[in-house]
N, C-alpha and C positions, 0 to 999 in steps of 0.2 A: 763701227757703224755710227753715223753722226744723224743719221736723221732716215726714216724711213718713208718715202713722197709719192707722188704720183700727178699725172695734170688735172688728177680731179681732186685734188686736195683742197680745202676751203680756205678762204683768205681772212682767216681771220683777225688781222688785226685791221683789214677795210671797216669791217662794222664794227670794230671798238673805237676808230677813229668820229667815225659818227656819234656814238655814243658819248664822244666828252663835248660835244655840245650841248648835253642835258644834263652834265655835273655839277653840281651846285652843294652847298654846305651841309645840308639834311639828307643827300646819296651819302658824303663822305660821313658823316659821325654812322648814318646807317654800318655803313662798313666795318668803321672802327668798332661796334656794340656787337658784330657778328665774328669777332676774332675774339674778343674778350671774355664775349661767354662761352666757345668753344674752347679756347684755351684756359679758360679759369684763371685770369688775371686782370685786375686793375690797365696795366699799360704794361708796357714793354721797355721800359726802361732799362740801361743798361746791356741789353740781348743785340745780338746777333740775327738776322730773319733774312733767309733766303726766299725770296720770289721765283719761282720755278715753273717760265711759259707768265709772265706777268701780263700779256694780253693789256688792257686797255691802262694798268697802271693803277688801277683804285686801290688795289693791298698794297701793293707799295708805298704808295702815298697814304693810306690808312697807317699801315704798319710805323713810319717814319716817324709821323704825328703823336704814334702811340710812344716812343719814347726810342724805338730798336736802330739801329746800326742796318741800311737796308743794301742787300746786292741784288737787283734786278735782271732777269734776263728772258729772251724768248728769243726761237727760233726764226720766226715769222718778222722782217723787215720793219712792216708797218705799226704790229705789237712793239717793236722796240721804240721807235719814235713816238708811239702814244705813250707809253712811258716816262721817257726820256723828259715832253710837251709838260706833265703833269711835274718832272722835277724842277724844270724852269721854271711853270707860273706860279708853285708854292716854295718850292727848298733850290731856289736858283745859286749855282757853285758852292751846292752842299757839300763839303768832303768824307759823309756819313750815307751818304746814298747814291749808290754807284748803279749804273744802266748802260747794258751790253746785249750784244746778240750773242746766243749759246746754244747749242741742244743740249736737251734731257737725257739726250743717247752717245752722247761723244763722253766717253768715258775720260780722255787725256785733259780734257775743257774740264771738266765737273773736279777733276783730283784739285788742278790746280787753284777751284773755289775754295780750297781750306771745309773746315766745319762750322757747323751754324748753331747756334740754343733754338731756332726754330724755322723749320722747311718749311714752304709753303706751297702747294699744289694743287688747287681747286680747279677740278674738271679739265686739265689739261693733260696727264698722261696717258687717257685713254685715247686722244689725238695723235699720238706719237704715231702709232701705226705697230708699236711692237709695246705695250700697255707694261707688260709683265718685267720686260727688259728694262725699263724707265722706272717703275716702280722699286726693284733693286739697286739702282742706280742713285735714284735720290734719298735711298736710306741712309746710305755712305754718306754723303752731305751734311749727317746729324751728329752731335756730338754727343759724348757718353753723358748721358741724363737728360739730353737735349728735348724738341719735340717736334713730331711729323702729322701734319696738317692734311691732308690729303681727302678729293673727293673725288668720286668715280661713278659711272655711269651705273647704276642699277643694272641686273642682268633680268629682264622680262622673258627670257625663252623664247618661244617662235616670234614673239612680238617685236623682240630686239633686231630680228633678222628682218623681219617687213621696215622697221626703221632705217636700219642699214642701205636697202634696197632705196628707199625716199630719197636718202641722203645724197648715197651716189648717183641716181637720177638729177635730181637739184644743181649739183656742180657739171653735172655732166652738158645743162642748158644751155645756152645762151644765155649772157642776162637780163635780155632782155625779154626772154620767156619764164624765167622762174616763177612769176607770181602765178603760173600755171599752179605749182607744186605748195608755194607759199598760202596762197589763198584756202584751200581745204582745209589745210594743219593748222589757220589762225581758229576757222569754224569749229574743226573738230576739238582743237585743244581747249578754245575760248567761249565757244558757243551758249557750251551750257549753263557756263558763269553766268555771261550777260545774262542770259535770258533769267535766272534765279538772280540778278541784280535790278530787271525789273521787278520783276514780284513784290521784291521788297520794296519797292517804291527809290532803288538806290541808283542809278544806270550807271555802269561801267565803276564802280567802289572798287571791285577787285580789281580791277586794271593800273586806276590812279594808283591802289593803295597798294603796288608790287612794289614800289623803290620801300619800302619798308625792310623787305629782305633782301638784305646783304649791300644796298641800295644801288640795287642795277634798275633796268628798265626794260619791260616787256615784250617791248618790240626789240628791241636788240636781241635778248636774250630769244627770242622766237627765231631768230633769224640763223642765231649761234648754234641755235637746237636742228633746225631743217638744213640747216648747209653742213653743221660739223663733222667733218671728214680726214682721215680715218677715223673710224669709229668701232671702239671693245666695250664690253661691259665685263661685270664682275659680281657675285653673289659676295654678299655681304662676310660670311664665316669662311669663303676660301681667299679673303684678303686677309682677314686677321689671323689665320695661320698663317698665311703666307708669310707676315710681317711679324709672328712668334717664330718662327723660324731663324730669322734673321736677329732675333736678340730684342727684337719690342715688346711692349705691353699696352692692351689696350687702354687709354682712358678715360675718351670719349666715345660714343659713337650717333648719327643720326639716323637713322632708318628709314628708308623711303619703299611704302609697297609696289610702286607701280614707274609712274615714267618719271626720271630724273637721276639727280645725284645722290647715294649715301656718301653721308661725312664722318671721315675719322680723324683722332689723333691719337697720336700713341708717341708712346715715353722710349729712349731708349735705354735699356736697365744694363747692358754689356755690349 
């Protein structure tokens, strides 16, 4: 199984192409400051770091910078070309950062990656459309002591399943009706910010101030949230057995109560 699709699949690398029109030096160090203290290192020097679904290319090019050996790849055409765009205008015939199209689920592709000192998977294997299958899959990518980066969709219960429904509604549009769906979820999601950003005499601070995390950008990432399809979630303690099973250890984790991503890493100890 190389990949599991459908016509309503979301295109994600359209809106990460968009997205590197707003890349600029303070998104990337953002980036680079959101890997370093997850991972508990300085830089990445000398390491190995597999990008896994590298989507618009910012941990790659974070990762690169940081010192690591990078192999990039995604499913998704246009995620490969954004990638690919960001190793030309900074690491052009880098022979240290390599960018290819792959899936997460083509088991024959993934052997022949070798192993890595550090996987990287942020918010991408729950798009796979088989979460579970991909998540075993990129464990084998890790090398003994190595480290697996990974974030996953929070599991909200009935709530996750009303998102689902959004989701595939959304792709299901035309696009040129989406902002039917779009528009609610900017109110609903953003609404209450603003209006607690006027109070404070501050209008729209939280908004500006999201490239701070991870340094993406709001409106992208709003877009990546309503359209991204397939979509799984995961309770926080049935990932980390899942992945004590397999021979890891936890040794970070981020917790998220309600809508988004938990972030983990884990060591692998056998």
């Amino acid at each position: 199984m190389t990949n599991v699709a459908g016509p309503d699949r979301f295109a994600f690398g359209e809106n990460w192409w968009r997205f590197l029109a707003l890349l600029d030096e303070t998104r990337i160090i953002e980036a680079e400051r959101s890997l370093t203290e997850m991972l508990g290192t300085e830089n990445l020097n000398g390491l190995s770091f597999c990008d896994v679904g590298s989507g618009s290319g910012l941990f790659s090019l974070a990762a690169r910078r940081l010192g690591a050996t990078v192999r990039s790849f995604d499913f998704d055409p246009a995620s490969v070309a954004c990638t690919a765009e960001l190793r030309r205008r900074f690491f052009p015939s880098d022979p240290n950062w390599s960018v290819e199209s792959g899936s997460a689920l083509d088991p024959k592709y993934l052997e022949r990656l070798g192993r890595f000192d550090v996987v990287y998977a942020w918010g991408v294997l729950h798009h796979t459309g088989a979460m579970w299958e991909a998540m075993k899959l990129a464990s084998a990518l890790v090398k003994p002591a190595g480290l697996l980066y990974i974030a996953l969709y929070n599991d909200q219960g009935w709530r996750s399943n009303i998102w689902r429904f959004v989701k595939r509604s959304y792709n299901a549009l035309p696009k040129a009706l989406r902002f039917l769906i779009v528009l609610p979820i900017l109110v609903l999601l953003w609404g209450r910010l603003a209006v607690r950003d006027f109070a404070r005499g501050r209008p729209f601070s939280t908004w500006r101030e999201y490239s701070s995390t991870r340094g993406m950008s709001p409106w992208h990432d709003l877009i990546d949230w309503v359209g991204g399809y397939p979509f799984e979630v995961a309770r926080p303690d049935d990932v980390i057995h899942f992945y004590e099973r397999l021979g890891f250890g936890l040794r970070e984790i981020r917790r998220r109560n309600g809508l988004g991503c938990n972030e983990f890493v884990f060591a692998r100890e056998h």
